[in-house]
DSSP file (Angstrom, degrees, kcal/mol; ACC not computed):
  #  RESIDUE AA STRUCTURE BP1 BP2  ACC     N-H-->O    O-->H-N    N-H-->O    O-->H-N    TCO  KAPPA ALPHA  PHI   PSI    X-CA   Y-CA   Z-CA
    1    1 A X              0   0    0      0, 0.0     2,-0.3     0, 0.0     3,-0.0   0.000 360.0 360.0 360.0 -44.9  -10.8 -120.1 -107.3
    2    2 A X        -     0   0    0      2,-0.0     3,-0.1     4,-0.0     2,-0.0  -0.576 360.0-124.8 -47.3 119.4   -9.9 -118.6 -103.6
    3    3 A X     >  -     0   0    0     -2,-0.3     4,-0.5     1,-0.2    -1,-0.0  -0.724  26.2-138.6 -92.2 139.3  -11.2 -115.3 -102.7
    4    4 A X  H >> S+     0   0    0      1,-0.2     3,-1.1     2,-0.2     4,-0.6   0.880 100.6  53.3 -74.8 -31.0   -7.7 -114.0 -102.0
    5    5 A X  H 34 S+     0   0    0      1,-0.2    -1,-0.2     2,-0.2    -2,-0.1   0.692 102.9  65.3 -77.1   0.7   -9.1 -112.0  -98.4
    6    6 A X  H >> S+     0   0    0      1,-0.2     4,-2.5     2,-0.2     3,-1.7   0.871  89.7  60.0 -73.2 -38.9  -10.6 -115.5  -97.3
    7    7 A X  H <X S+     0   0    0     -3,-1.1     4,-2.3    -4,-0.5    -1,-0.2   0.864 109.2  41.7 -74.1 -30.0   -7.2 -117.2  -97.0
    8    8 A X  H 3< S+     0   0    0     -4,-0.6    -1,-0.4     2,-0.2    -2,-0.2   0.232 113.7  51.9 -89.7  20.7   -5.9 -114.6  -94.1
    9    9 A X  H <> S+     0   0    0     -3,-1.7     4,-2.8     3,-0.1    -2,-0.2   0.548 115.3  39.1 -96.3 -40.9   -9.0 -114.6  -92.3
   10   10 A X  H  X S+     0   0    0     -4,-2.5     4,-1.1     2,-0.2     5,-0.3   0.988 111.6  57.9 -76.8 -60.9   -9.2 -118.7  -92.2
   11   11 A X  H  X S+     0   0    0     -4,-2.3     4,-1.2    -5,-0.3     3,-0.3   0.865 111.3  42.1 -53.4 -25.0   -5.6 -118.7  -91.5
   12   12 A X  H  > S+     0   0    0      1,-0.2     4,-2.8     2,-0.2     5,-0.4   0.892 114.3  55.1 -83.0 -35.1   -6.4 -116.1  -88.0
   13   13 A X  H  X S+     0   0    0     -4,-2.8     4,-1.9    -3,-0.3    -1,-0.2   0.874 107.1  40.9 -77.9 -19.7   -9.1 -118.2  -87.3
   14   14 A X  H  X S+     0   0    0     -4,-1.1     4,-1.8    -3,-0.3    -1,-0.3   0.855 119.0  53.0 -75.8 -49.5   -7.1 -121.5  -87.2
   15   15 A X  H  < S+     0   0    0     -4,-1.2    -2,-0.2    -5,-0.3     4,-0.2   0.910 112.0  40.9 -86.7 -67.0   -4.6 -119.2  -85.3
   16   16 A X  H >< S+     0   0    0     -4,-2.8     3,-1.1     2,-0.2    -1,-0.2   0.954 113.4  52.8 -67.4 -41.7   -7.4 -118.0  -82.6
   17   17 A X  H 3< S+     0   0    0     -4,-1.9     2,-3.6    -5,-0.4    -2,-0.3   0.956 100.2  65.1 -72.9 -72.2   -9.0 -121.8  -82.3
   18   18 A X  T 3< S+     0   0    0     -4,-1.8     2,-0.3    -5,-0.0    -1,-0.3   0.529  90.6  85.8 -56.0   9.4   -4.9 -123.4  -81.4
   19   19 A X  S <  S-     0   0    0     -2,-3.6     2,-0.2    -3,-1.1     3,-0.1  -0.822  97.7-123.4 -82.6 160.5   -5.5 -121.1  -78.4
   20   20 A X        -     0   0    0     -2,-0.3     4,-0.1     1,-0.1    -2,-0.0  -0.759  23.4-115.5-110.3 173.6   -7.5 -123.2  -75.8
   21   21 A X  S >  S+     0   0    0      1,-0.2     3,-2.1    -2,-0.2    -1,-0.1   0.906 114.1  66.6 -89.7 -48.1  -10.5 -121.6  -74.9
   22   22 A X  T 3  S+     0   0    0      1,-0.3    -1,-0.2    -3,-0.1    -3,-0.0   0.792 108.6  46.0 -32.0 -57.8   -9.4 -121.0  -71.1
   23   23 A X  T 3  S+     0   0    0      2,-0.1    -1,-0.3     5,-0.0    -2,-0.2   0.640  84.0 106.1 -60.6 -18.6   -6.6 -118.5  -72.8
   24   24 A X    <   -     0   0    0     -3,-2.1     2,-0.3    -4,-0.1     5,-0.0  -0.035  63.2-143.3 -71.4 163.9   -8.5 -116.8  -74.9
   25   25 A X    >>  -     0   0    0      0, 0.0     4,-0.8     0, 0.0     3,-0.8  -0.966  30.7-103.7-136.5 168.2   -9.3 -113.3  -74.0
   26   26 A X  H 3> S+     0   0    0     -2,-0.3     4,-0.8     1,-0.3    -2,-0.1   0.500 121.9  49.8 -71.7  14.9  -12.5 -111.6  -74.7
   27   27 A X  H 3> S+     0   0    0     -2,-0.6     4,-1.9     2,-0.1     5,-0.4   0.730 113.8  49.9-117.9 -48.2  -11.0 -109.5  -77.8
   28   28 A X  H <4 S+     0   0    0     -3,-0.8    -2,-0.2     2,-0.2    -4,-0.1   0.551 112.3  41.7 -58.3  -7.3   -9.8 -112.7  -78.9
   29   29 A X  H >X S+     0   0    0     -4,-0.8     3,-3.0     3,-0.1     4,-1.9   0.642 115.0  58.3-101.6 -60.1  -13.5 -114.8  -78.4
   30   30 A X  H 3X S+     0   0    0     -4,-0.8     4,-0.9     1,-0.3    -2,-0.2   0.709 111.9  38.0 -37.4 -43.5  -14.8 -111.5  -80.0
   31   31 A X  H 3X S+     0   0    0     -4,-1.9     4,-1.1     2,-0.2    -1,-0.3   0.463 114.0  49.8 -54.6 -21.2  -12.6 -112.0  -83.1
   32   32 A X  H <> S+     0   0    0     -3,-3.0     4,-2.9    -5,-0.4    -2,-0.2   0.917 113.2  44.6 -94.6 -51.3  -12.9 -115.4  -83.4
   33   33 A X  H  X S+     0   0    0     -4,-1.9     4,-1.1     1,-0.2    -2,-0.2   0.775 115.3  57.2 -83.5 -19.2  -17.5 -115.4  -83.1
   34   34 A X  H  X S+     0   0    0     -4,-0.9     4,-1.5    -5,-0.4    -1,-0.2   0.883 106.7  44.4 -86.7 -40.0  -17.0 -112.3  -85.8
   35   35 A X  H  X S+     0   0    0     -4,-1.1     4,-0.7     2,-0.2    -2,-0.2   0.816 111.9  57.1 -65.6 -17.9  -14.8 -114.8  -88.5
   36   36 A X  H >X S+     0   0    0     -4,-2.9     3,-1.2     2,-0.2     4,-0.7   0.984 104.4  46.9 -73.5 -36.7  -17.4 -117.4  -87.9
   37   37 A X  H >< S+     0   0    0     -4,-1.1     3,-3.4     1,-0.2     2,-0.3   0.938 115.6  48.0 -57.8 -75.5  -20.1 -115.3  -89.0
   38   38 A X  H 3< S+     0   0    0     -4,-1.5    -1,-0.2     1,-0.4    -2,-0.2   0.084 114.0  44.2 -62.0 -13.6  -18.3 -114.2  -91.9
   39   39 A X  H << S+     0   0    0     -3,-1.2    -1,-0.4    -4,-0.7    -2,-0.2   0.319  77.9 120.9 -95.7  11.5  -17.3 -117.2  -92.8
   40   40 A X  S X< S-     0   0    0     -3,-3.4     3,-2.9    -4,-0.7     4,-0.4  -0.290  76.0-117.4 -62.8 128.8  -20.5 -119.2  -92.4
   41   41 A X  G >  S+     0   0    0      1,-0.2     3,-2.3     2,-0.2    -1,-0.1   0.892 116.0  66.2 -47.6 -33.5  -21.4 -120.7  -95.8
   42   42 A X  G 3  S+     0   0    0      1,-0.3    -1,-0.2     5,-0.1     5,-0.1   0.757 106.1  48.5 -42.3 -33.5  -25.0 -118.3  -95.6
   43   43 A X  G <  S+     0   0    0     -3,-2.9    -1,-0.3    -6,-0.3    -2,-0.2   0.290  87.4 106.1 -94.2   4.4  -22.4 -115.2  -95.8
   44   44 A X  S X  S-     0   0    0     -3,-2.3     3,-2.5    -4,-0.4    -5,-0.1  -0.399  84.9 -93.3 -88.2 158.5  -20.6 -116.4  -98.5
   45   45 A X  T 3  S+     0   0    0      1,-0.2    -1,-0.1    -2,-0.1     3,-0.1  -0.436 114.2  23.4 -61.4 143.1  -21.1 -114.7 -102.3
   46   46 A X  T 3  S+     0   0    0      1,-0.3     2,-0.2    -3,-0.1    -1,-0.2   0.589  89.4 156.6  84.3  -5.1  -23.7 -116.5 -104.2
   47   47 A X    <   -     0   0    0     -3,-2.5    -1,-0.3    -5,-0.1     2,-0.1  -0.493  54.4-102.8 -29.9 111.4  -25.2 -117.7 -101.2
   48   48 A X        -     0   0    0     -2,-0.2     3,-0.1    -3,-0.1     6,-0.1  -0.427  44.0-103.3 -85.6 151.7  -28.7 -118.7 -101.6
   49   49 A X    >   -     0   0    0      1,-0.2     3,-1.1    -2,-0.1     2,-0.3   0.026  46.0 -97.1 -65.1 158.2  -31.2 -115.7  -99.9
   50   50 A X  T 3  S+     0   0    0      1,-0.2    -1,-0.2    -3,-0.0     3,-0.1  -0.667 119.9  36.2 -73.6 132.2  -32.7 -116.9  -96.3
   51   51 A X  T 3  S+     0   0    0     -2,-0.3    -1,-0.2     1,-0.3     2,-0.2  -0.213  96.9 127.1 115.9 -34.6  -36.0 -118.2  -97.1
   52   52 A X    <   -     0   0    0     -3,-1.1    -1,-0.3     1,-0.1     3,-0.1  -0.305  52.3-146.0 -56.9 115.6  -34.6 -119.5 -100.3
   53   53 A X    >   -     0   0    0     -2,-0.2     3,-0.6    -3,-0.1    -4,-0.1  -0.447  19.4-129.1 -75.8 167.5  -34.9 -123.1 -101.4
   54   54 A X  T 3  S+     0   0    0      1,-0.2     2,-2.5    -6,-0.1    -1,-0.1   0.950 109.8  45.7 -56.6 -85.2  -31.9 -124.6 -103.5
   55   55 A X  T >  S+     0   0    0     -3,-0.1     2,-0.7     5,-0.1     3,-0.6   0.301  83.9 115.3 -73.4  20.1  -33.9 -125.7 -106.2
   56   56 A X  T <  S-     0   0    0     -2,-2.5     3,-0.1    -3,-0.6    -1,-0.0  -0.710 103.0 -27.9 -75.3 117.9  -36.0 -122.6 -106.4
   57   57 A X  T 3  S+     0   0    0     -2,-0.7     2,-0.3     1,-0.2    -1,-0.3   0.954  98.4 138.3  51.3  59.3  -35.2 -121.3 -109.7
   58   58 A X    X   -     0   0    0     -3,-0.6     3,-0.8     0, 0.0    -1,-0.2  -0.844  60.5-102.6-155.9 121.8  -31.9 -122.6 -110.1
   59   59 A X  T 3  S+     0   0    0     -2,-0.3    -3,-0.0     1,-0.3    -4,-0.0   0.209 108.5  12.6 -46.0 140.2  -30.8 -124.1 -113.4
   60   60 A X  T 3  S+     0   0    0      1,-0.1    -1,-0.3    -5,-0.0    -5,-0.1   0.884  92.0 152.2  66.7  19.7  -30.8 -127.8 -113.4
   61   61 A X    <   -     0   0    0     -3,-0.8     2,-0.3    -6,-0.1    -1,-0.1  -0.198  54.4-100.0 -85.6 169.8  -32.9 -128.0 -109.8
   62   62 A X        -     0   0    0     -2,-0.0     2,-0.2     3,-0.0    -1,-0.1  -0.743  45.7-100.3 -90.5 156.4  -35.2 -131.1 -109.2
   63   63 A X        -     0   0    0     -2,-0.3    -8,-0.1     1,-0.1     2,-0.0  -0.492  39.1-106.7 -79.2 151.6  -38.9 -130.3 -109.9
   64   64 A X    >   -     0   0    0     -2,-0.2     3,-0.8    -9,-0.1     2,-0.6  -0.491  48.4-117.9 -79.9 166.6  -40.8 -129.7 -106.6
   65   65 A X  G >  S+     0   0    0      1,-0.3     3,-0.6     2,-0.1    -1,-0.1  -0.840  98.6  19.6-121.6 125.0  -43.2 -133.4 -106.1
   66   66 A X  G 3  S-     0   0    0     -2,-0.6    -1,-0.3     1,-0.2    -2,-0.1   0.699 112.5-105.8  94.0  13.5  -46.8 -133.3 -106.1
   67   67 A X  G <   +     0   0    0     -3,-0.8    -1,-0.2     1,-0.1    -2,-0.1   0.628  69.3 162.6  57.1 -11.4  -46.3 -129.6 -107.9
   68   68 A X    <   -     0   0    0     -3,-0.6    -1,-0.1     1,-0.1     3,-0.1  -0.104  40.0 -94.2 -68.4 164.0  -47.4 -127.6 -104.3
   69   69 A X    >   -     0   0    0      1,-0.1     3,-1.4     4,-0.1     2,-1.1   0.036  41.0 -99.4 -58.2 144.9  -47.0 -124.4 -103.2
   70   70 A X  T 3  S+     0   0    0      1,-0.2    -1,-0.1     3,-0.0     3,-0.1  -0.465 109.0  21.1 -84.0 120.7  -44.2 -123.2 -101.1
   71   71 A X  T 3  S+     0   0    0     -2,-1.1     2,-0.6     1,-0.3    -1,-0.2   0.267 103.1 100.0 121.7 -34.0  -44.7 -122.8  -97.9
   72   72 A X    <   -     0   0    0     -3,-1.4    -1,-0.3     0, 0.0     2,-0.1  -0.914  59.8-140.3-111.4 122.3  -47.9 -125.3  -97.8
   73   73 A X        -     0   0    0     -2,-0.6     2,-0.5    -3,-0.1    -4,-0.1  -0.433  29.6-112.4 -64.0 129.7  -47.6 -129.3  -96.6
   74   74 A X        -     0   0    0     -2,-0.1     2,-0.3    -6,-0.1    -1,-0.1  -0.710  35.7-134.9 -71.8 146.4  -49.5 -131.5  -98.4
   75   75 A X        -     0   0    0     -2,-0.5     2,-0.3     0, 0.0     0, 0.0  -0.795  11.5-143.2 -82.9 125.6  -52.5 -132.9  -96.0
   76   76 A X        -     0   0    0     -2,-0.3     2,-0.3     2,-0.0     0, 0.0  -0.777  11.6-134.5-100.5 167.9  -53.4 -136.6  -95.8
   77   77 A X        -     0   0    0     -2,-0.3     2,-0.3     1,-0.0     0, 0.0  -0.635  17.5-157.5 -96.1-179.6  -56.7 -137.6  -95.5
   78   78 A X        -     0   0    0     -2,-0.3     2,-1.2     0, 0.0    -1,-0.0  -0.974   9.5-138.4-145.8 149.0  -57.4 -140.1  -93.0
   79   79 A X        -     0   0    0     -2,-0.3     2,-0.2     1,-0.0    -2,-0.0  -0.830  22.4-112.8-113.1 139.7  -60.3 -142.1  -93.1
   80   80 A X        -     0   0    0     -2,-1.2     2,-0.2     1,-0.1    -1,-0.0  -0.439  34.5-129.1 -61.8 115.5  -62.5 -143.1  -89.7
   81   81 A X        -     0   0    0     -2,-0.2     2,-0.2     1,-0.1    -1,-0.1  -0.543  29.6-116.8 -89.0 142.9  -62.1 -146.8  -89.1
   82   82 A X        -     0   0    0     -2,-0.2    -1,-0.1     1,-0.2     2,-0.1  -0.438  20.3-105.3 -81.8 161.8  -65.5 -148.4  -88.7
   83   83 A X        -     0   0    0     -2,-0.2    -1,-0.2     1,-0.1     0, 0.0  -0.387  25.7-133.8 -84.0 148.4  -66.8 -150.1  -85.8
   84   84 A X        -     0   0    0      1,-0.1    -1,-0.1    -2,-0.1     3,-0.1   0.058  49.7 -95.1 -89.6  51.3  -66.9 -153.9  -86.2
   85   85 A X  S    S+     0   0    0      1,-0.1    -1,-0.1     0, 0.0    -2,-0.0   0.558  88.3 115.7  70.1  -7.0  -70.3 -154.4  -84.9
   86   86 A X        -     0   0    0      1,-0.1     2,-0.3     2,-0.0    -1,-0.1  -0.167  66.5-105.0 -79.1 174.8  -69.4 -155.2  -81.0
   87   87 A X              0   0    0     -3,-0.1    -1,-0.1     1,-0.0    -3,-0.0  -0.840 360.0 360.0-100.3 146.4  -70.2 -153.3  -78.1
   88   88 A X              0   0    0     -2,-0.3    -1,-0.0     0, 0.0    -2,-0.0   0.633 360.0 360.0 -76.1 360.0  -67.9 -151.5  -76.6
């Protein structure tokens, strides 16, 4: 279920974070901001594409509402309240 090379890379990063940040040294910040990227769910396999909804074309998604396009807001209309007959 583990990608086996995930489990030593999360164990150095747990390892680099029990440093306080005041110790760290910049080859040790460098290492540590290159395992976040790399482990950010966005980089993981099977990731869905940037731009990509989850329920685009994904078995079992919810149907998009109101059937619009991607990419386009539904508009509401709004309607111009009439004057009640006074002066302003």
């Amino acid at each position: 279920m583990n990608n086996p090379e995930q489990n030593p890379l999360r164990h150095r990063m747990r390892e680099l974070l029990a440093i306080p940040e005041q110790r760290r040294t910049d080859a040790q910040w460098d290492e540590l901001i290159e395992l976040e990227i790399l482990l950010a769910p966005g980089n993981r396999e099977g990731a869905p594409l940037p731009g990509q909804r989850r329920n685009d074309n994904a078995p079992g998604g919810q149907p998009k509402p109101h059937g619009g396009s991607p990419g386009k807001k539904a508009s509401r209309k709004f309607h111009k309240r009439s004057s009640r007959g006074g002066a302003r």
